[in-house]
Structures are given as structure tokens and as C-alpha cells.
C-alpha positions as CSV (number, residue, x, y, z in Angstrom):
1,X,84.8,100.7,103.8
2,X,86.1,104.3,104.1
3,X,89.9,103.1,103.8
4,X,89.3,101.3,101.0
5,X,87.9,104.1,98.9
6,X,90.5,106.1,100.0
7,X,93.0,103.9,99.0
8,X,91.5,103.0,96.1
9,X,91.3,107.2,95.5
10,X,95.0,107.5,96.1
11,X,96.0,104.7,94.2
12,X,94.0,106.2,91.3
13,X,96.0,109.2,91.6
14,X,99.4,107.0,91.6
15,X,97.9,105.7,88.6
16,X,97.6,108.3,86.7
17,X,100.9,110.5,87.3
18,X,102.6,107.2,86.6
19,X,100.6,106.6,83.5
20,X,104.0,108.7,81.7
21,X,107.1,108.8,81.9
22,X,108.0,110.7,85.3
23,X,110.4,113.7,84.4
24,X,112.3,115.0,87.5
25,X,109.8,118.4,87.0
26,X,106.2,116.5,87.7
27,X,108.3,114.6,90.3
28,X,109.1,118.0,92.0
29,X,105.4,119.1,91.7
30,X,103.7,116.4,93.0
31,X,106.1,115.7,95.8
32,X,106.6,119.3,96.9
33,X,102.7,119.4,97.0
34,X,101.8,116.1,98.7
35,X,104.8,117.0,101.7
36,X,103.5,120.6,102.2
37,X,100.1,120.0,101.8
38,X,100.1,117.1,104.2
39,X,102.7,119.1,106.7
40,X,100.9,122.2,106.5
41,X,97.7,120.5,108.2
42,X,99.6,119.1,111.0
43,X,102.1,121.5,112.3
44,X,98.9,123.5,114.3
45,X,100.8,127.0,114.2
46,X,102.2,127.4,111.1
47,X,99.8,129.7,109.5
48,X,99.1,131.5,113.3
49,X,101.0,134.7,112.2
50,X,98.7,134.9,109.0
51,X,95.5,136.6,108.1
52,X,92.4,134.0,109.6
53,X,90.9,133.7,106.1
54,X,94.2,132.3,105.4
55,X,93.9,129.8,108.3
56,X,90.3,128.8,106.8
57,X,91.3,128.3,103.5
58,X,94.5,126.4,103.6
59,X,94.5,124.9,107.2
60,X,92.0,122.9,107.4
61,X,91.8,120.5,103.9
62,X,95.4,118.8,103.2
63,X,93.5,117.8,99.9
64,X,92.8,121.9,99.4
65,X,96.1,122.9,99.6
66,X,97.7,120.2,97.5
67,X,95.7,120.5,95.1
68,X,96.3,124.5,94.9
69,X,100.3,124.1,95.3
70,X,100.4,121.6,92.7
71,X,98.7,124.4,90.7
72,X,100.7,127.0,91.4
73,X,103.6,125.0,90.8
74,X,102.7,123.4,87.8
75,X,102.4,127.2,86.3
76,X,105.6,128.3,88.5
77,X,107.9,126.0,88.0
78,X,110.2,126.0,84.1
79,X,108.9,123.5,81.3
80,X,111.1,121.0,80.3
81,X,112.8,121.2,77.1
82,X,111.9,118.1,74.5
83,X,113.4,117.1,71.0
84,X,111.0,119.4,69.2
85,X,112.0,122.8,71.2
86,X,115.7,122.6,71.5
């Protein structure tokens, strides 16, 4: 039961960033977040040189610090240019 409503959870997700058009800037968001928040979580010593409240925050929920990189980057990272704005 628990796979399925995670599945059903991610393919929600899929769902809705392919709901539009994919430009190569969401692509860079939500890949960059999903690979570091995932790889963040298993490499054990990545954060060891970093303050502990560091540690608690971001190395223990690969769902915590996706979601917070794919904010970050979502404000970081340049807007696309579209037909109205050029």
C-alpha cells in the first residue's frame, strides 16, 4: 500500500510539471533539485564539515531539500524570454 501512494504521489508530480510545455529552465530546476536532493541524502558525509543544524535540516529529508533547492533555484536561476518581452 505504501508504494502505491508513493507512486501515485510522484506520478502526480510528473503530472503536473508536464502539464506545459517543458522549457530547458524548469527542466534545469527540477532535475538539478531531484539529483541533489536525492544525492545529498545518501552520500553520509557530505554535509560532515558543516554546522549540525545544517546536518538536521537538509540531511535527513530528500523531500526537504528538493523542495527548498527547487525554490531557490526557481528564484536564482534567469526567466525565460517569451514573445511579449523581447
Amino acid at each position: 500500500a505504501t508504494i502505491m501512494v508513493f507512486s501515485s504521489i510522484a506520478m502526480t508530480g510528473v503530472k503536473v510539471l508536464t502539464a506545459e510545455r517543458l522549457s530547458p529552465r524548469s527542466v534545469a530546476v527540477a532535475g538539478i533539485s531531484v539529483a541533489l536532493g536525492s544525492g545529498i541524502v545518501q552520500v553520509a558525509g557530505c554535509l560532515a564539515g558543516l554546522p549540525t543544524w545544517v546536518t538536521t535540516v537538509f540531511g535527513t529529508s530528500p523531500v526537504t531539500v528538493t523542495a527548498l533547492l527547487a525554490i531557490l533555484l526557481n528564484l536564482i536561476l534567469p526567466k525565460e524570454k517569451t514573445e511579449a518581452t523581447k
